[in-house]
C-alpha positions as YAML, in Angstrom:
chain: A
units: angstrom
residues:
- id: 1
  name: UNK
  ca: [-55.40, 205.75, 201.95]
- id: 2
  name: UNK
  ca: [-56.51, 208.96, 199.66]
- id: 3
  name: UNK
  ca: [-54.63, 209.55, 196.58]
- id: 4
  name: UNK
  ca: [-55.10, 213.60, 196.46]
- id: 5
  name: UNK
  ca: [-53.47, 216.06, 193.27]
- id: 6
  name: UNK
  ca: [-53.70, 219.55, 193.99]
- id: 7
  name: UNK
  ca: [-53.77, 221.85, 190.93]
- id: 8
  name: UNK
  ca: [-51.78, 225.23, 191.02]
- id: 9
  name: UNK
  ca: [-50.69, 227.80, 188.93]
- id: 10
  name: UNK
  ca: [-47.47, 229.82, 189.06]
- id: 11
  name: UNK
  ca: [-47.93, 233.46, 188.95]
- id: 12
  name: UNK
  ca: [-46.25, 237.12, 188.88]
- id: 13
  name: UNK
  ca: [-46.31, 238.40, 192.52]
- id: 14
  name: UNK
  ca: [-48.59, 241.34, 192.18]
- id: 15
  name: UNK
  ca: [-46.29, 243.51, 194.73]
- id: 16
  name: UNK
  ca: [-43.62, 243.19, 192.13]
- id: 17
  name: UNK
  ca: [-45.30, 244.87, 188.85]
- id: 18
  name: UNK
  ca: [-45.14, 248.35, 188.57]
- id: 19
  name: UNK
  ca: [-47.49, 250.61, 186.18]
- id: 20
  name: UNK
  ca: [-46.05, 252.68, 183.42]
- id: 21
  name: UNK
  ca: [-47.90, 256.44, 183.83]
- id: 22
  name: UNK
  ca: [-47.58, 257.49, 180.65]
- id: 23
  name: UNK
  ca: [-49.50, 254.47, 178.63]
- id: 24
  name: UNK
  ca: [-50.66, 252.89, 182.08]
- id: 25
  name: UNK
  ca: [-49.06, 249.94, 180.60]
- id: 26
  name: UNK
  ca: [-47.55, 247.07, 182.97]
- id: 27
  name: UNK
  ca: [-44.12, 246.41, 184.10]
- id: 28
  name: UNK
  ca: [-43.30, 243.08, 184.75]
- id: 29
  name: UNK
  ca: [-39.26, 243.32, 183.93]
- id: 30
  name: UNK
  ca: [-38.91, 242.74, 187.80]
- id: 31
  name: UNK
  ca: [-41.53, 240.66, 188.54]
- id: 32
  name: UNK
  ca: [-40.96, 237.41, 191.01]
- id: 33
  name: UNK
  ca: [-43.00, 234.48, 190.35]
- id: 34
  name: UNK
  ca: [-44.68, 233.07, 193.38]
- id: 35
  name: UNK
  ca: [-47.31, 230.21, 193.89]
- id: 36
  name: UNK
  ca: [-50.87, 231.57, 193.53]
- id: 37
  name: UNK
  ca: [-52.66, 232.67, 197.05]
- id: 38
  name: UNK
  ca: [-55.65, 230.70, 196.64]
- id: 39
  name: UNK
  ca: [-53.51, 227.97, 195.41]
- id: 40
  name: UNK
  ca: [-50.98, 227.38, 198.62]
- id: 41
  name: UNK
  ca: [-54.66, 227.02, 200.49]
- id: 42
  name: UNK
  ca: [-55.38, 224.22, 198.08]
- id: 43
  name: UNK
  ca: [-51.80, 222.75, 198.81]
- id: 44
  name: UNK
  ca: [-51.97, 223.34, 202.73]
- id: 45
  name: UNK
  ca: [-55.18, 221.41, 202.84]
- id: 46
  name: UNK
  ca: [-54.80, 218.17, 200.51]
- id: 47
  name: UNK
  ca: [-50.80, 218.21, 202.96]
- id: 48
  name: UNK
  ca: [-52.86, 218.16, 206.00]
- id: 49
  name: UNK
  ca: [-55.32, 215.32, 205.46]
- id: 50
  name: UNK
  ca: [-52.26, 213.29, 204.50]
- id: 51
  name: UNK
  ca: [-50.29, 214.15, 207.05]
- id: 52
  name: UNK
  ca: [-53.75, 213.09, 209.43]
- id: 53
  name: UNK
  ca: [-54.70, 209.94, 207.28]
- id: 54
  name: UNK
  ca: [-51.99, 209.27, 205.13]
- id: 55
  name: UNK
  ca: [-51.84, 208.80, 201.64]
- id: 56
  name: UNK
  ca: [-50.13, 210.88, 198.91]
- id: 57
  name: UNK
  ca: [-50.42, 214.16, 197.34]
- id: 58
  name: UNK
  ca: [-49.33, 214.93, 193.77]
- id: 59
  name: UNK
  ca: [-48.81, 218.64, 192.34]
- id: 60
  name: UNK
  ca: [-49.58, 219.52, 189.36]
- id: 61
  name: UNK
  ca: [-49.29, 223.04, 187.06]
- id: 62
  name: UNK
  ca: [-49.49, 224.40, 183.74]
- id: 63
  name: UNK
  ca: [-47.36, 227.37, 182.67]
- id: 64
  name: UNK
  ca: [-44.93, 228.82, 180.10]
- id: 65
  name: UNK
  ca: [-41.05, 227.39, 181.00]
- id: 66
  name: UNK
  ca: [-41.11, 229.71, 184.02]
- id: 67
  name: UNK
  ca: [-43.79, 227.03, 185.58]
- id: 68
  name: UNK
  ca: [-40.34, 224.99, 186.69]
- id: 69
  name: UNK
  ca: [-39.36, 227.74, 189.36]
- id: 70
  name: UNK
  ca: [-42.13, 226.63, 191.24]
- id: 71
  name: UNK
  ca: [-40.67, 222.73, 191.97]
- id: 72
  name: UNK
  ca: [-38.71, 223.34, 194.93]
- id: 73
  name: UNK
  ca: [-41.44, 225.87, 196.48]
- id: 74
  name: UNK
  ca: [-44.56, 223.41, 195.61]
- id: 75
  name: UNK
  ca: [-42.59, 220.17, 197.07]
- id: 76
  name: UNK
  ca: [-41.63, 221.91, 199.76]
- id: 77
  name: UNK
  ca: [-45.11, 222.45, 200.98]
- id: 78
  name: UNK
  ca: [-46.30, 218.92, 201.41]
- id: 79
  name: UNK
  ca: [-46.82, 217.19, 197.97]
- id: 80
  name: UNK
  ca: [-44.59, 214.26, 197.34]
- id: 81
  name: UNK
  ca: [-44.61, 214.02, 193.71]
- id: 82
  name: UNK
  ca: [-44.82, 217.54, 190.92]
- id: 83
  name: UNK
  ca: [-46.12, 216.86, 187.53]
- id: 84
  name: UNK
  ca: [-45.72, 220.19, 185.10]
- id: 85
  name: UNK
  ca: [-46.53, 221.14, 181.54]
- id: 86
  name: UNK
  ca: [-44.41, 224.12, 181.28]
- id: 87
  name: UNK
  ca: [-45.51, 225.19, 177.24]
- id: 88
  name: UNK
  ca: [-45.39, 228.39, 175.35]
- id: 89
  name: UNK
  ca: [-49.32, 227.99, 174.53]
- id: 90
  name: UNK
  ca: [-49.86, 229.05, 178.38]
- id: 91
  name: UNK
  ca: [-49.09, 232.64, 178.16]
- id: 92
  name: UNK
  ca: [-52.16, 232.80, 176.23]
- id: 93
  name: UNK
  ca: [-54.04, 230.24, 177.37]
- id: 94
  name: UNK
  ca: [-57.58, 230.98, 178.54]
- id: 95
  name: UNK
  ca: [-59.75, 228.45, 181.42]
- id: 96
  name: UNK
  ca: [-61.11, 226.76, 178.45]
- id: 97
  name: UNK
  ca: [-57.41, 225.93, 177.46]
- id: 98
  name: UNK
  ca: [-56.40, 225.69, 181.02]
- id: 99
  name: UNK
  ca: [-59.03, 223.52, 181.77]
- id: 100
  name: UNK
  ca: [-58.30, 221.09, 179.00]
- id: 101
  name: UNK
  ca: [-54.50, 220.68, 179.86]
- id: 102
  name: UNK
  ca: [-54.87, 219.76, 183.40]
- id: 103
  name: UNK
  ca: [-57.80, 217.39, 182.48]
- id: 104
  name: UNK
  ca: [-55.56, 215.52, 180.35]
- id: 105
  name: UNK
  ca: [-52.84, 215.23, 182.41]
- id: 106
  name: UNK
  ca: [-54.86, 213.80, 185.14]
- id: 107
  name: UNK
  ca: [-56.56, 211.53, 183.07]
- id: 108
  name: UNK
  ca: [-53.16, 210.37, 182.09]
- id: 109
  name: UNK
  ca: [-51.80, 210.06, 185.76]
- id: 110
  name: UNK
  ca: [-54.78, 209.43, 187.68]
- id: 111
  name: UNK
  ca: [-57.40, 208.55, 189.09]
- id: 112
  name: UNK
  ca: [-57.21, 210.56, 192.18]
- id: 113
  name: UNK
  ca: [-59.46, 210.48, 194.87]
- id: 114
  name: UNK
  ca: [-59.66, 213.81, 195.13]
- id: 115
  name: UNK
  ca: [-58.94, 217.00, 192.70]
- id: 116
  name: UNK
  ca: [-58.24, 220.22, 194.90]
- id: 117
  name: UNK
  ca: [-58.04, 223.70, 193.54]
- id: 118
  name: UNK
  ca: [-57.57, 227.43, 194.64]
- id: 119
  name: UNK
  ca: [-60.97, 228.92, 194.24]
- id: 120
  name: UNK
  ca: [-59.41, 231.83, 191.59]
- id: 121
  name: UNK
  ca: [-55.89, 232.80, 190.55]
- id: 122
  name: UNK
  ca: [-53.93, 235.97, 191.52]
- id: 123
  name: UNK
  ca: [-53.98, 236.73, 188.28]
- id: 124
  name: UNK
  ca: [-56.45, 236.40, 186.22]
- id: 125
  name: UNK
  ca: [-58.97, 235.23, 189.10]
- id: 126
  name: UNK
  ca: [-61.16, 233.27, 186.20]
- id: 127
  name: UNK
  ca: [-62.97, 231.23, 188.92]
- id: 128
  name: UNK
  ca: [-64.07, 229.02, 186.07]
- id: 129
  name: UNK
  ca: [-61.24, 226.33, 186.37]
- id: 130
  name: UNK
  ca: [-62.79, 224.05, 189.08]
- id: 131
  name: UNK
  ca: [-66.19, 223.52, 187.26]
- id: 132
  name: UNK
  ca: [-64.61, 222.94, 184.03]
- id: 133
  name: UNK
  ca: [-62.27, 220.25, 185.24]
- id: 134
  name: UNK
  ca: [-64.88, 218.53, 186.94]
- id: 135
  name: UNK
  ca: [-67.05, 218.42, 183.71]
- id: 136
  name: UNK
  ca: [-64.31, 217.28, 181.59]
- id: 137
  name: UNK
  ca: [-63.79, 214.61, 183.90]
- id: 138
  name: UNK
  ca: [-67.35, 214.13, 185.00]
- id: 139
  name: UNK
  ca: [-66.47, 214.25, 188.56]
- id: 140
  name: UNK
  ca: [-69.07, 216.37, 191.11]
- id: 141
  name: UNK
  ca: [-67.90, 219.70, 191.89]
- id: 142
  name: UNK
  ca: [-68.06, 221.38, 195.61]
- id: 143
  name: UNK
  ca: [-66.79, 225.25, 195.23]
- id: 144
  name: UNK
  ca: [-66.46, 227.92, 197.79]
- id: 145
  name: UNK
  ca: [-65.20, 225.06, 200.36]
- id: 146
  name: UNK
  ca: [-64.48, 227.29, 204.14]
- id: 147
  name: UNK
  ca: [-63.96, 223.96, 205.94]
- id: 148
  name: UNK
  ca: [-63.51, 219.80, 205.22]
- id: 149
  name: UNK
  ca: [-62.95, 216.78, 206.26]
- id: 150
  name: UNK
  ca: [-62.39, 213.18, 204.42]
- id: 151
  name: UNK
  ca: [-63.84, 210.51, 206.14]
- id: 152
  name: UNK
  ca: [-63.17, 206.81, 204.30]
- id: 153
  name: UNK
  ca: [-64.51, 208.16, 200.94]
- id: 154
  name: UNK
  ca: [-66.60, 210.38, 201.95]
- id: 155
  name: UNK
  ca: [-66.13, 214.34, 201.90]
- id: 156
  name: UNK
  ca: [-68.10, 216.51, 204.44]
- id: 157
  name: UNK
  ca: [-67.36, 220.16, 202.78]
- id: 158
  name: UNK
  ca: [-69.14, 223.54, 204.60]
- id: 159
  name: UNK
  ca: [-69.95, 226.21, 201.38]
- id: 160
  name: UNK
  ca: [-69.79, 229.96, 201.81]
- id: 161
  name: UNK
  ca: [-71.96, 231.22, 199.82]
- id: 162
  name: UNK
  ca: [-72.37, 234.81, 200.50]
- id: 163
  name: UNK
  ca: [-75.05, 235.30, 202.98]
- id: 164
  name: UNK
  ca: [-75.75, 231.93, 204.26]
- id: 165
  name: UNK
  ca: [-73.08, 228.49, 204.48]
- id: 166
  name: UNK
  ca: [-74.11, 225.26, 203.20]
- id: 167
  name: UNK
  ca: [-72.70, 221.83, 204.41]
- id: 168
  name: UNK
  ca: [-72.65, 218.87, 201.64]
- id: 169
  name: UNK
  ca: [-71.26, 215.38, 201.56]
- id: 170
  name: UNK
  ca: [-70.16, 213.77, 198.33]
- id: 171
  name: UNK
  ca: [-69.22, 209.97, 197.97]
- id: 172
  name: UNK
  ca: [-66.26, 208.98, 195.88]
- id: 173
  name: UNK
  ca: [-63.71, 211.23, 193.68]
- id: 174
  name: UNK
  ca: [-64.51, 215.00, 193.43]
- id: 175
  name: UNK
  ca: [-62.92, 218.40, 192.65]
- id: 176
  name: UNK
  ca: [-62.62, 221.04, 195.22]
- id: 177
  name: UNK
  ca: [-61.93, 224.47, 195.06]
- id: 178
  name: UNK
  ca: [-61.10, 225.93, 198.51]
- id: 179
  name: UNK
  ca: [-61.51, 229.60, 199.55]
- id: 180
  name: UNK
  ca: [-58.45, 231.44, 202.08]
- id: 181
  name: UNK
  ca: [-60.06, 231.45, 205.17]
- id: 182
  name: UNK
  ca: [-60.21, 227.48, 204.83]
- id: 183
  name: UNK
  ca: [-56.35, 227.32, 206.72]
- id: 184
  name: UNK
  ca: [-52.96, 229.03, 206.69]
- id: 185
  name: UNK
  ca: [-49.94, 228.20, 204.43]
- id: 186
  name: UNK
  ca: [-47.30, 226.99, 206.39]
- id: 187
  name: UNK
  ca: [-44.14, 228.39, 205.88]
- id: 188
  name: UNK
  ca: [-41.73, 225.43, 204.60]
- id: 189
  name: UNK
  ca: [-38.84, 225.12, 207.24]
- id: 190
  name: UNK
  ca: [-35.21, 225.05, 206.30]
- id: 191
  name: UNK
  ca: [-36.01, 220.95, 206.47]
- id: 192
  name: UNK
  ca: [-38.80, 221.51, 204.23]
- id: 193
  name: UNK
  ca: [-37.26, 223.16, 201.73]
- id: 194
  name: UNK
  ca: [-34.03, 221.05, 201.36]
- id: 195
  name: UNK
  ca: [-35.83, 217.95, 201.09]
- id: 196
  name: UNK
  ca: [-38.12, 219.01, 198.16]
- id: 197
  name: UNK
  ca: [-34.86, 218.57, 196.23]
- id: 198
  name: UNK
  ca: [-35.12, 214.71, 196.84]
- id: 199
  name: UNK
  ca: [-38.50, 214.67, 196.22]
- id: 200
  name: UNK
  ca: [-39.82, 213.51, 191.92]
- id: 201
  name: UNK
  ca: [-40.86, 216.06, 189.87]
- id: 202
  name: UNK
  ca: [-41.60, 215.30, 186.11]
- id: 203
  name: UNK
  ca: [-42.17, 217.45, 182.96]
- id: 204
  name: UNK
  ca: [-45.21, 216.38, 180.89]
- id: 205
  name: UNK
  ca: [-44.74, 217.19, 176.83]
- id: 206
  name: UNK
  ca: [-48.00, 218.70, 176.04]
- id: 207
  name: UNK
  ca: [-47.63, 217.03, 172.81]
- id: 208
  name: UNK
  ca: [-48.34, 213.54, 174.90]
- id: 209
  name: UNK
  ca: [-51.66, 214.47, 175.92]
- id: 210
  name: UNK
  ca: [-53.73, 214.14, 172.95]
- id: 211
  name: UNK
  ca: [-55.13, 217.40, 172.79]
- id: 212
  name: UNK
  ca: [-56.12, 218.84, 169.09]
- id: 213
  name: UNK
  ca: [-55.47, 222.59, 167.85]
- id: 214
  name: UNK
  ca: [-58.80, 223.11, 168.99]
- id: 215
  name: UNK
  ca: [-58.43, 222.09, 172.83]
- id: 216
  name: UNK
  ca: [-55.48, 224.47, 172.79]
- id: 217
  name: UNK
  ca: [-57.21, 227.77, 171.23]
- id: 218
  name: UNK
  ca: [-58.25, 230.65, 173.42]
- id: 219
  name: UNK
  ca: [-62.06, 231.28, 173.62]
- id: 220
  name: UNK
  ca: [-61.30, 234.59, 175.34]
- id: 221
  name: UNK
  ca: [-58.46, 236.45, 173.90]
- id: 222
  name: UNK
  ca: [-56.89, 238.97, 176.08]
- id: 223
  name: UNK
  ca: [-55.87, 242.03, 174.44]
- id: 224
  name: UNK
  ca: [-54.03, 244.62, 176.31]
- id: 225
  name: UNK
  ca: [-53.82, 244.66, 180.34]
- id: 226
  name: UNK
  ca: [-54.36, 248.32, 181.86]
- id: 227
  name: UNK
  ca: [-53.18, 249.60, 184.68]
- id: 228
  name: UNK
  ca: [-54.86, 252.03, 187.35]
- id: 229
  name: UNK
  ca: [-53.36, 255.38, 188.67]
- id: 230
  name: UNK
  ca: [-55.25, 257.15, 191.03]
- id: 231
  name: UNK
  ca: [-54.74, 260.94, 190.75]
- id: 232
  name: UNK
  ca: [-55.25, 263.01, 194.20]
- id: 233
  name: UNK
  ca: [-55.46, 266.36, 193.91]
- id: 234
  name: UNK
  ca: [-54.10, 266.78, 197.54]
- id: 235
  name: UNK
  ca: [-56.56, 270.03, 198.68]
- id: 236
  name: UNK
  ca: [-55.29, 271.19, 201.91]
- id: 237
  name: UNK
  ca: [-57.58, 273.32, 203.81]
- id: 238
  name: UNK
  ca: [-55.69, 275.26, 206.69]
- id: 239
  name: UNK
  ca: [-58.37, 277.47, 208.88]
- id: 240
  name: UNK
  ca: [-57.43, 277.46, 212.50]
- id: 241
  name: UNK
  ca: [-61.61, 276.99, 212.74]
- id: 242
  name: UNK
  ca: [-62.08, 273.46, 212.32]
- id: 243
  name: UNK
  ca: [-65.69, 273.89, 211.69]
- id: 244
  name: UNK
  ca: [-64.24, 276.25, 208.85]
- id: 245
  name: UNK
  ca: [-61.87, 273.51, 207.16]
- id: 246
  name: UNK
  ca: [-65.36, 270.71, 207.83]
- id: 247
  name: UNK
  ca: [-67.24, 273.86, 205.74]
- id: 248
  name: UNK
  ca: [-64.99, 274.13, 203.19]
- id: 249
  name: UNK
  ca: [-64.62, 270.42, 202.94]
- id: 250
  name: UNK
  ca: [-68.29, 269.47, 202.29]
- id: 251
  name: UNK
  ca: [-68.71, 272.79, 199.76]
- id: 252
  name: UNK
  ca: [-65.08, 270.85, 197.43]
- id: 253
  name: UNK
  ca: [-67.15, 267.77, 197.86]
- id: 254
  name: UNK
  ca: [-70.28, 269.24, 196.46]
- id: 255
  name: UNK
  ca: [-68.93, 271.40, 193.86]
- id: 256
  name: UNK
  ca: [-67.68, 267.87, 192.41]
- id: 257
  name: UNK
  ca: [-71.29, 266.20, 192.84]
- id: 258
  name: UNK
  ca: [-70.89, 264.61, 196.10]
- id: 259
  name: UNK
  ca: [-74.03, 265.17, 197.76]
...
């Protein structure tokens, strides 16, 4: 039976943060966390070939001390076991740094038979996660995953790739990123949700996993987040000739250089 470890990151709901108009700064004072979109996919889908094959799923996350509001969500979604490195060092941390903390910690709790992701985070969408794992532990790689099965050992995955899909199998342990359309996130039931508070969840010390200073420095340093306001200048044109108000329109839109 597949042992499966889904990868997720806990994130700022994006509905939450507001934007400051004077320095277009961002408010997060009354931000919720929430599980990353792409991420719940990735969840959904290693719960459902378990639930069809059996086996076991393990969660696993990296993220400042805020990473341990996500236990009860995560475990109530499917996985049976949560492993977390909630550190300081993520608030900065870039998919280089990401990357090198989840590596370790599966090399430290694995092997898995298969390594599922979210294709990009809410937040910083990197998109670079995935591939990096996979090369640190020199696994294959099958991104932009619409649809899949696991057959014995086997993974039939169909690719979107734009303008054309692809279908590949791969033999033996992998890591897949998955894209939304691939299922829907259940909503965890009252049942759910009570018994993820039975279910393990263990805090890794990222001290334990052997990475240097140099595993854990940024290679992209982000250096101030801007907002975006969009100013309207709300030009009403009243004629009772709507020909006259369609004229008018098209000679605003030109005198801007709209043509």
């Amino acid at each position: 039976m597949p042992k499966l470890l889904v990868c997720y990151k806990w994130v700022l709901n994006e509905q939450d943060i507001k934007i400051r108009p004077d320095d277009l700064s961002l408010d997060t004072s009354r931000a919720k966390g929430k599980i990353s979109d792409f991420d719940r996919n990735a969840i959904e889908e290693a719960s459902l070939i378990v639930e069809q094959q059996g086996g076991t799923v393990d969660a696993l996350s990296y993220g400042t001390a805020a990473v341990k509001q996500s236990v009860k969500d995560a475990l109530s979604r499917g996985p049976s076991r949560l492993l977390w490195v909630g550190d300081p060092s993520a608030e900065d941390a870039d998919a280089f740094v990401i990357a090198n903390v989840l590596a370790a910690a599966i090399r430290q709790h694995g092997p898995y038979d298969l390594v599922l992701c979210g294709e990009g985070s809410s937040d910083m969408f990197y998109q670079q996660i995935p591939a990096r794992l996979a090369a640190l532990l020199e696994l294959p790689c099958v991104s932009f995953v619409q649809k899949m099965t696991l057959e014995g050992g086997t993974l039939l995955a169909q690719r979107y790739l734009g303008d054309c899909t692809e279908q590949v199998s791969v033999t033996g342990p992998a890591v897949v990123s998955v894209l939304s359309e691939i299922n829907k996130p259940r909503i965890p039931s009252l049942k759910q949700v009570l018994g993820a508070a039975k279910k393990p969840s263990e805090e890794i010390p990222l001290a334990s996993l052997g990475l240097g200073a140099g595993d854990l420095t940024p290679r992209a340093v982000r250096k101030s987040p801007k907002g975006f306001l969009m100013n309207r200048k709300n030009v009403i044109f009243k004629e009772t000739d709507a020909a006259a108000n369609v004229a008018k329109l098209v000679a605003s839109l030109a005198s801007e250089g709209l043509r």
